[in-house]
N, CA, C and O of each residue as an XYZ file, in Angstrom:
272
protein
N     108.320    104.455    116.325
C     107.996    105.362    117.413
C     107.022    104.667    118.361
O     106.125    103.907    117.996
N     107.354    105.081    119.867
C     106.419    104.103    120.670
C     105.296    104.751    120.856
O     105.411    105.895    121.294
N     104.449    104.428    120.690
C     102.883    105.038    121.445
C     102.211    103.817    122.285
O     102.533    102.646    122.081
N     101.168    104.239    123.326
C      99.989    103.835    123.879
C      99.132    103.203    122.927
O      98.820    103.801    121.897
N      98.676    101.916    123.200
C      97.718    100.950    122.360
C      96.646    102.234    122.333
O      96.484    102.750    121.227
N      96.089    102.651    123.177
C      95.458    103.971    122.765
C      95.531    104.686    121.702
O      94.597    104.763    120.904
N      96.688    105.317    121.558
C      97.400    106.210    120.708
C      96.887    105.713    119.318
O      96.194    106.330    118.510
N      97.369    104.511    119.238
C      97.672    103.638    117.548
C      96.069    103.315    117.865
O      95.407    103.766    116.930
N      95.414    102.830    118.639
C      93.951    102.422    117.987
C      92.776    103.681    117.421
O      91.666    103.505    116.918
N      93.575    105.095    117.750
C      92.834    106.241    117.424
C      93.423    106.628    115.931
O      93.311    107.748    115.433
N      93.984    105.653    115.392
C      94.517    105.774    114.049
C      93.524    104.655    113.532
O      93.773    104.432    112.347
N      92.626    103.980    113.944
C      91.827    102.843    113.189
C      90.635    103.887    113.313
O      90.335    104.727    114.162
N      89.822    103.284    111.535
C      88.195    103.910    111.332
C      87.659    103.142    112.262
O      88.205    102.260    112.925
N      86.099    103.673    112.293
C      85.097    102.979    112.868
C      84.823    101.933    111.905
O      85.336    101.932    110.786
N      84.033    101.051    112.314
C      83.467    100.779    113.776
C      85.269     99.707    114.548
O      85.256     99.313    115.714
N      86.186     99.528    113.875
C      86.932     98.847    114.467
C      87.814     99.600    115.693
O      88.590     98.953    116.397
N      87.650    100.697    115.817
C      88.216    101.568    116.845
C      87.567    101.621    117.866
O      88.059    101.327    118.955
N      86.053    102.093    117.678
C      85.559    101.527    119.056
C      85.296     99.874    119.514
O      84.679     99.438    120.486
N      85.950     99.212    118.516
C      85.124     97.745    119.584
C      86.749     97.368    119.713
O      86.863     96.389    120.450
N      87.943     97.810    119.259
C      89.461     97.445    119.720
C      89.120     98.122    121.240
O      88.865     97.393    122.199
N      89.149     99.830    121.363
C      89.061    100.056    122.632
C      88.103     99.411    123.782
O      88.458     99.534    124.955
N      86.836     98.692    123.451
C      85.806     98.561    124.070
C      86.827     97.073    124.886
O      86.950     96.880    126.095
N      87.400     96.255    123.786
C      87.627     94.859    124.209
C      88.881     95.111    124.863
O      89.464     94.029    124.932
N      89.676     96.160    125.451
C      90.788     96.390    126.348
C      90.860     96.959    127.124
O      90.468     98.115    126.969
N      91.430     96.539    128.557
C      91.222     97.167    129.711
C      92.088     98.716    129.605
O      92.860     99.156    128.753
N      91.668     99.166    130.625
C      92.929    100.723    130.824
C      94.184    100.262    130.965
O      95.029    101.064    130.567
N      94.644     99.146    131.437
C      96.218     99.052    131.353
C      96.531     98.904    130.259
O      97.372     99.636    129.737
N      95.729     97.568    129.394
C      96.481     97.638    127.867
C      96.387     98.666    126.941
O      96.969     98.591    125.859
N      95.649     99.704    127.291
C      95.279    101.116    126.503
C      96.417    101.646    127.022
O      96.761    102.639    126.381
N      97.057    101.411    127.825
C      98.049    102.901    128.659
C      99.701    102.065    128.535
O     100.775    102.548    128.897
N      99.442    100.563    127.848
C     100.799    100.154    127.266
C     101.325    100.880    126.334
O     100.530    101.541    125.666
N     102.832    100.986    125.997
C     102.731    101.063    124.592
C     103.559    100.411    123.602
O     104.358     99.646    124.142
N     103.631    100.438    122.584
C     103.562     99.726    121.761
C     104.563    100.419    120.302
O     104.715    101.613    120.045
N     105.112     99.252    119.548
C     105.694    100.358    118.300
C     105.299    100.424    117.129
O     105.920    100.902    116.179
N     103.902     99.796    117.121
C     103.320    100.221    115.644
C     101.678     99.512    116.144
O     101.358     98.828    117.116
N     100.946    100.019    115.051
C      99.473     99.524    115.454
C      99.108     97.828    115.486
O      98.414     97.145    116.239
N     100.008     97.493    114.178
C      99.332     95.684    114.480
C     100.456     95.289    115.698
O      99.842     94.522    116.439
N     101.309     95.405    116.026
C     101.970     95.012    117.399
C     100.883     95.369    118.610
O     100.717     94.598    119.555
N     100.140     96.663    118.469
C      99.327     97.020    119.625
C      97.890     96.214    119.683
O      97.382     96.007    120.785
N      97.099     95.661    118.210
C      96.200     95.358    118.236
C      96.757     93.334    118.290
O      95.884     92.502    118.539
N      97.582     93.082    118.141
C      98.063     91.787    118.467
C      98.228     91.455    120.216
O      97.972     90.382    120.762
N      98.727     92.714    120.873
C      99.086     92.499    122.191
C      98.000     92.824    123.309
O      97.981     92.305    124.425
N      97.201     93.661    122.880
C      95.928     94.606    124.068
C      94.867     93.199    124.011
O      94.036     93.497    124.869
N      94.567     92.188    123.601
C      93.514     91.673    124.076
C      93.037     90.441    124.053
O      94.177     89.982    123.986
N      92.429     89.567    124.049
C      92.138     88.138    123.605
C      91.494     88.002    122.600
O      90.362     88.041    123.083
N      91.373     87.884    121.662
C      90.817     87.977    120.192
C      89.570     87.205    120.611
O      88.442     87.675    120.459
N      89.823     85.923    121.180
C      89.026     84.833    121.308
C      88.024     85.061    122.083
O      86.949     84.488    121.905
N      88.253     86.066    123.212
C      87.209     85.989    124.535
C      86.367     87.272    123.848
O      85.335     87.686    124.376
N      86.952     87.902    122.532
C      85.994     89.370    122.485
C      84.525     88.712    121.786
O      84.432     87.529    121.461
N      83.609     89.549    121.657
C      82.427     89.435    121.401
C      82.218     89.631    119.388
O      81.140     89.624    118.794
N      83.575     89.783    118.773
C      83.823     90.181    117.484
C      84.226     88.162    117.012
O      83.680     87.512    116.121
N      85.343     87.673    118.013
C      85.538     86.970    118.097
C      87.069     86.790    116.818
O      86.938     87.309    115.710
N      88.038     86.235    117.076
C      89.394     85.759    116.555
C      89.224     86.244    115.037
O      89.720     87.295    114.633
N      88.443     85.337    114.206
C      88.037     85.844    112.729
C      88.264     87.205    112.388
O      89.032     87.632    111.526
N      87.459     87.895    113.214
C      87.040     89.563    112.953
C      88.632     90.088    112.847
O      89.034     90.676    111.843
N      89.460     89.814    113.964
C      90.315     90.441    114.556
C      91.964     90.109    113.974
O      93.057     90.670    114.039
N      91.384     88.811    113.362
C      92.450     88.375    112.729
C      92.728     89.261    111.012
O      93.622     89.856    110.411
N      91.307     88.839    110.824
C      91.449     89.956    109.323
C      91.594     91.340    109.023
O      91.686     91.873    107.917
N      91.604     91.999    110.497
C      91.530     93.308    110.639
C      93.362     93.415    110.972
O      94.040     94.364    110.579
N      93.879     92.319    111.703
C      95.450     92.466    111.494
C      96.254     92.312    110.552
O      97.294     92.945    110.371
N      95.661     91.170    109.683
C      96.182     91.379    108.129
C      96.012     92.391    107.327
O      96.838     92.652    106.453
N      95.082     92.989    107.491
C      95.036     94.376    106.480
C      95.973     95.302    107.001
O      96.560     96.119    106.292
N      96.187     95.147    108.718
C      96.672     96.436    108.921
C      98.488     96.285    108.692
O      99.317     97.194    108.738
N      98.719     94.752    108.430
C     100.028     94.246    108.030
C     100.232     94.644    106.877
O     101.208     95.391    106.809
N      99.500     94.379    105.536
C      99.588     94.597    104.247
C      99.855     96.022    103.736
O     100.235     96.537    102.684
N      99.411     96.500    105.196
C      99.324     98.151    104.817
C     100.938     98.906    105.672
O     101.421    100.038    105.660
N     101.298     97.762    106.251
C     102.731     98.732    106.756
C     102.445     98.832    108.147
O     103.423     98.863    108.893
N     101.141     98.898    108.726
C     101.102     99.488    110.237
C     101.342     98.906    110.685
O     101.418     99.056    111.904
């Protein structure tokens, strides 16, 4: 089902929900997308965020392992 990178990042706990939304503009929030790690792979630069690639990378493997 398609949703808004929005949509699927209001399915992540804190604190990774607010710093996914913080590190994406309103367009990539208002894309959408067909599952959450497709949305958190596509909305942002891992590298340029302030969490930095590491953070963001391990937060996509879990959300792989888990089906999303």
């Amino acid at each position: 089902m398609e949703k808004t990178i929005n949509e699927w990042f209001n399915e992540l706990g804190e604190p990774h929900r607010t710093k996914a939304i913080n590190n994406s503009t309103t367009f990539d929030l208002t894309t959408e997308r067909h599952s959450l790690a497709a949305s958190l792979l596509g909305a942002f630069d891992w590298r340029k965020s302030p969490e930095g690639e590491k953070y963001w990378l391990n937060l996509y493997s879990t959300i792989l392992d888990a089906g999303l």
